[in-house]
N, C-alpha and C positions, 0 to 999 in steps of 0.2 A: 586499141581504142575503146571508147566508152560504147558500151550497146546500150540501152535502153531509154529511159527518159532520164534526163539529166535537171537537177533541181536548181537553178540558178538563183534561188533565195539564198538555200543552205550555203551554196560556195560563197555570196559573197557577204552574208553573215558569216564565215567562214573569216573570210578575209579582214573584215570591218572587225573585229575579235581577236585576231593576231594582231593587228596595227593597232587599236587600243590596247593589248598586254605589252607591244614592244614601248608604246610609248610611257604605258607607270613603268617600266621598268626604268628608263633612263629619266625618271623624275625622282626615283626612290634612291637610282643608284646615284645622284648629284644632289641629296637628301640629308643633310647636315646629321639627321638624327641618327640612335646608334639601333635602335627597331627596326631600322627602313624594310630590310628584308622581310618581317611578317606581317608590313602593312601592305607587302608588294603580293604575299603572296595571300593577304585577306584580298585582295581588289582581284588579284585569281580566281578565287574560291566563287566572288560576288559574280564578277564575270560569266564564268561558266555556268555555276550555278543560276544565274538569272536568265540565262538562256536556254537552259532545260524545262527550267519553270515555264518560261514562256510559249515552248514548241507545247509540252505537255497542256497547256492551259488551251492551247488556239486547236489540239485534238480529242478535249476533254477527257484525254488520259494519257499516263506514261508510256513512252514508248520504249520497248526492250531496246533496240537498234539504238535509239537517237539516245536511250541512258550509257548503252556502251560507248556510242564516240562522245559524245560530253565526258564522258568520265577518262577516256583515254586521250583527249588532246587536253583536259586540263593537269591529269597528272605527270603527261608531258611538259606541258608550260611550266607547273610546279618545279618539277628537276630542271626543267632552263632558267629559271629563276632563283632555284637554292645553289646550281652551278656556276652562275652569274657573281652573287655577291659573297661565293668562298674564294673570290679573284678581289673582292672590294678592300682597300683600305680603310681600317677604322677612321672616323675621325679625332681628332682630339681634344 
């Protein structure tokens, strides 16, 4: 089980963050264009990235911890996403 203080901001900016990357994903993947993959994974990059800046900004500095999981659930997302559309058929 969980011991300590549990932060229910983070989880559910957590959550609110997965459900906005699953949802550009199935906009990019039903996406005419033949790019869609690296505008799926710019809105990744913005995602994540905009959510580091933000914690960082509201502690008026970067935190070691919070730069390690930003950076390891978005390079997660990243491989679900380059995973994702090596499955996509081009269009034509």
């Amino acid at each position: 089980m969980i011991e300590g203080p549990v932060h229910y901001e983070a989880l559910a900016e957590l959550a609110f963050l997965l459900m906005l990357l699953a949802a550009l994903l199935v906009l990019c993947w039903r996406s005419p264009l033949r790019n869609a993959d690296k505008l799926a994974q710019l809105g990744n990059l913005a995602c994540w990235g905009g959510s580091w800046l933000g914690w960082s900004v509201a502690n008026l500095a970067p935190w070691g911890d919070m730069t390690g999981l930003k950076l390891g659930w978005g390079l997660g997302c990243a491989a679900a996403i380059w995973i994702a559309f090596r499955f996509r058929r081009q269009p034509a």
